[in-house]
N, C-alpha and C positions, 0 to 999 in steps of 0.2 A: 381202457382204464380211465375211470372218472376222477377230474381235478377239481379239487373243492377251489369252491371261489376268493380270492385273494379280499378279504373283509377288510373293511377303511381300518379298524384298527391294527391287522396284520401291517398296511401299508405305511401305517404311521410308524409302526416300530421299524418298517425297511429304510423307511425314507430316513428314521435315525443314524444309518450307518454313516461314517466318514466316508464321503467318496466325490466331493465335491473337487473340480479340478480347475487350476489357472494353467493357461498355454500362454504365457508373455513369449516363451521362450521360440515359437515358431514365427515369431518373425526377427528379422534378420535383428542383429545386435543393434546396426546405424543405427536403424529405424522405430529401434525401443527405446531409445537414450532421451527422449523425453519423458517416455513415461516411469524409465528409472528416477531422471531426477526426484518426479515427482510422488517417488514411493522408492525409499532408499532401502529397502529390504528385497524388492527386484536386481539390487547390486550384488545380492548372496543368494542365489537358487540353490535349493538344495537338489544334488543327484538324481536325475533324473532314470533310474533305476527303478524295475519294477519289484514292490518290496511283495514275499510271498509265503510269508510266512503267517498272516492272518484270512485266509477265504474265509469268505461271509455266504453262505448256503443259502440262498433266493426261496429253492425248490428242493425237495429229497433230490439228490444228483446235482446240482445245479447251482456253480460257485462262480465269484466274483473275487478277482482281485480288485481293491477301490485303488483308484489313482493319488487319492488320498492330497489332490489339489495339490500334484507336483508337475512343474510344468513338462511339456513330453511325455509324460505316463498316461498311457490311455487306460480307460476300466476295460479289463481284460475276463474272458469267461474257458470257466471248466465244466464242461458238461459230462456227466457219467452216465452212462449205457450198460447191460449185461455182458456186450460184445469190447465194445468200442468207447474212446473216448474223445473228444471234440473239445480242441482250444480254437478259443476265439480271437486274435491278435494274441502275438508273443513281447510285444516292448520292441526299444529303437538298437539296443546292441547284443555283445553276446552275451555280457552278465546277465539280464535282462531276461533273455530266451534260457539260459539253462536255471534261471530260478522258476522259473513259469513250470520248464520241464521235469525237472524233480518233483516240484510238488503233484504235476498229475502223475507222474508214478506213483506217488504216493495214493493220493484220492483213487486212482485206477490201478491197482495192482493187477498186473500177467493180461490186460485190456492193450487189443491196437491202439495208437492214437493216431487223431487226425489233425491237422493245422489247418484252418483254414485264417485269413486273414479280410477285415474287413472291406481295407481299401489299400492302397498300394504306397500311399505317404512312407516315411521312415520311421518316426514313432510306434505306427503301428504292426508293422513286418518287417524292417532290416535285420533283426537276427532269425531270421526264418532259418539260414544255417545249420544253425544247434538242431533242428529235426530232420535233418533232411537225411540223416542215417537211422531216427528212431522214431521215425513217422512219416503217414502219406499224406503229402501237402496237396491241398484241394481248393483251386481258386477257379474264379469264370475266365473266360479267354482272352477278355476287352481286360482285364484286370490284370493279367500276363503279359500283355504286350505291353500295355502302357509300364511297368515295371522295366519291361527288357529295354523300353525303347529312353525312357527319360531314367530311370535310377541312378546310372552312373550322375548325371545332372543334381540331381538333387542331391545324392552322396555325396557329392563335392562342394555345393550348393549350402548342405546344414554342417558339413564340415568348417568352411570358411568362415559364414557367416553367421547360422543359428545357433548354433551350441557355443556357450560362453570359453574361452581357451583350456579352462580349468576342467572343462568336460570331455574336449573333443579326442580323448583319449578312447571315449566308450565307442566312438568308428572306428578306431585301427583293427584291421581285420576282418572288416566287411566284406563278404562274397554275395554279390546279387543272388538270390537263389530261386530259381522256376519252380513251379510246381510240379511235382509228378503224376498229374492229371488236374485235366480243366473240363468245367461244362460249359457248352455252347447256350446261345439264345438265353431267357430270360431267367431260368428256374431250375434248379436241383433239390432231388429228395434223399434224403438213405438215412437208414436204421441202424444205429449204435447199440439195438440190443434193448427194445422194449420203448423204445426213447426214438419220436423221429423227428428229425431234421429239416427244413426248407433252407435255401437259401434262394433268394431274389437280388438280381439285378435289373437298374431302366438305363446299365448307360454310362453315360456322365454326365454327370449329376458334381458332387463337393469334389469330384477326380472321375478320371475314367474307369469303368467297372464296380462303382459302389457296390457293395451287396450290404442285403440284410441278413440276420441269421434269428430264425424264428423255430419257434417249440409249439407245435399250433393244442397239442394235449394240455401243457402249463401255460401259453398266449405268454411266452415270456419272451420279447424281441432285444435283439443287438443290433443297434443302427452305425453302430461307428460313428463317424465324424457328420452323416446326414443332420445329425443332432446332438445338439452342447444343452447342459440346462442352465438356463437363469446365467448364460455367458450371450455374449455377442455374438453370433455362428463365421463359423471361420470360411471367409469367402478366400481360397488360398492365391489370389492374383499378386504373385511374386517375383513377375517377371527380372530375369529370363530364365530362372531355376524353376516355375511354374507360369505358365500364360493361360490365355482368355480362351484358348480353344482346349485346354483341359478341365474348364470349367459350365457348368451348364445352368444356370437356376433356374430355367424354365423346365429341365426336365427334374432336377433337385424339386419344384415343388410337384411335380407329378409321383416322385418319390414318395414326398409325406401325406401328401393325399392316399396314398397306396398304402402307406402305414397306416393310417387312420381309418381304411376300410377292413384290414384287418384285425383292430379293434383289441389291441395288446393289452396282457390285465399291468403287466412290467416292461418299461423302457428302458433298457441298462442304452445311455448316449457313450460316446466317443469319449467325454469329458461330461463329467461333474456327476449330481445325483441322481440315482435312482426314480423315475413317475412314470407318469402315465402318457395318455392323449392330451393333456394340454404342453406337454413339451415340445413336440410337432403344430399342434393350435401355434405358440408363440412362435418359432423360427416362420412357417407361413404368416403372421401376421407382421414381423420385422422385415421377410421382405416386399410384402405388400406397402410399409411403411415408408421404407426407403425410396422407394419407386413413384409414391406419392409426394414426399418431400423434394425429390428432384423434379418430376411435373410442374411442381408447384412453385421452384424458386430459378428452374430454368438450369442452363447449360454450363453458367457463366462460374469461374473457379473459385468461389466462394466458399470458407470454411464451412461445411457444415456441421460437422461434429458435438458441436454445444447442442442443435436443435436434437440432434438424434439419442446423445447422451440423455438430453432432459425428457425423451420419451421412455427412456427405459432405465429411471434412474438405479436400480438393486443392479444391474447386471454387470457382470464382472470381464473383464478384459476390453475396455475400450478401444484398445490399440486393433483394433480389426475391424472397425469401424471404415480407416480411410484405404483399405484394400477393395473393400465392397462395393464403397460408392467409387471409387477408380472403376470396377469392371463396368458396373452398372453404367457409368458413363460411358464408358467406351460399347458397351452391347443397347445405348439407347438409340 
């Protein structure tokens, strides 16, 4: 089946959707309370609930819930097949997951579905639950373990301290949930029914078991959190709810190198809007950036944040700035 080419003016009217996202809320509360002060509307986040009642149709089949720039809401995807239907992340709880799951009943009427989830964070799979009686969950193996082995951590982890007190209602009743079935090594493929599927892992990379999820008939990828747009990329060094060995940016940018050779005409990211090949271009050139500004000013514990802010003045959420340069220093 031949897919017409996605034309700059299709892209402009994509790029129109609401779907740009801020994550202040993934770092710990302490730790944002400067940058609350200094933007007192970060004192009232709104619910971080995945709203799903508007899909935006990419491709015939092929829906996006936008995040709609709330912090914890990842852009989440509905893929439709003649067989089968493929969600892309469900959200961080269980409202979250059964608004996701209605509506592919909806969009999929009397179709299997599948969940797959990008990476293992809680944003993007902690209500995996809600499917796990009405769908076959399907993640890579390095992506299963690190779940089984840190979740409870992090559950308790964005329990405490991420989620504002007003929120942390949306974890009561978290069940870590396994997949019921994993692919080994680097790649899986299967067919939804006209419609096929890849998913790729290198690893760890932004968490252990990244994957991508790619449409290689529409070239239309889902990177998860490998890539934010037009944000600061969330290096998640949050020790001890997340450490330096669940983190890799060396194999992270053999990731986007990887995505860039397959050459996507749409990047749905983790967080924020819809593009192309220069979304991947920028996070490899931030951390090329980085790497060069510490070469360049040395070891010594010096603010850096002003320098790196002023390299990337539009980009939103600075607060992950000084998680990055932490790992980065500790893996120089």
């Amino acid at each position: 089946m031949e897919i017409e080419d996605i034309t700059s003016a299709d892209r402009r009217k994509l790029l129109k959707l609401p779907i740009l996202a801020g994550l202040v809320g993934a770092l710990p509360i302490e730790a944002a309370a400067q940058e609350q002060k200094a933007d007192p509307l970060l004192t009232a986040r709104p619910m971080p609930t995945v709203d799903a009642r508007f899909p935006a149709e990419m491709a015939p089949g092929v829906f996006i819930l936008p995040d709609k720039r709330i912090p914890l809401v990842p852009n989440i995807g509905i893929v439709v097949g003649t067989q089968a239907a493929l969600v892309v992340d469900c959200g961080l709880g269980i409202d979250s997951a059964e608004n996701v799951l209605r509506l592919t009943r909806e969009l999929a009427p009397g179709r299997r579905i599948i969940l797959t989830v990008t990476h293992a964070h809680p944003e993007h799979g902690f209500g995996a639950q809600v499917f796990r009686n009405d769908a076959h969950i399907y993640y890579n193996a390095a992506q299963r373990d690190y779940l089984m082995r840190s979740g409870n951590g992090m559950l308790d982890g964005f329990s405490a301290s991420v989620l504002p007190p007003a929120h942390r209602h949306l974890l009561d009743g978290i069940e870590l949930t396994p997949p019921h079935e994993t692919y080994d090594g680097s790649e899986a493929a299967f067919d939804l029914g006209g419609r096929e599927v890849r998913l790729r892992t290198w690893g760890t990379a932004h968490s252990p078991g990244d994957q991508i999820v790619f449409l290689p008939q529409e070239r239309i990828l889902f990177a998860g959190d490998l890539l934010e747009e037009r944000m600061f990329p969330i290096v998640p060094f949050f020790p001890p709810m997340i450490g330096a060995d669940d983190i890799d940016v060396a194999k992270w940018e053999v990731a986007l190198n990887g995505i860039l050779r397959l050459q996507p005409r749409l990047i749905v990211p983790g967080h924020g809007n819809l593009g192309g090949t220069e979304i991947p271009e920028a996070v490899l050139g931030y951390f090329k950036a980085v790497s060069n500004i510490l070469a360049q000013t040395g070891q010594q514990n010096r603010d850096l944040r002003p320098l790196i802010r002023a390299r990337y003045p539009t980009w939103e959420n600075p607060e992950f700035i000084p998680p990055a340069l932490a790992y980065f220093r500790l893996r120089a």
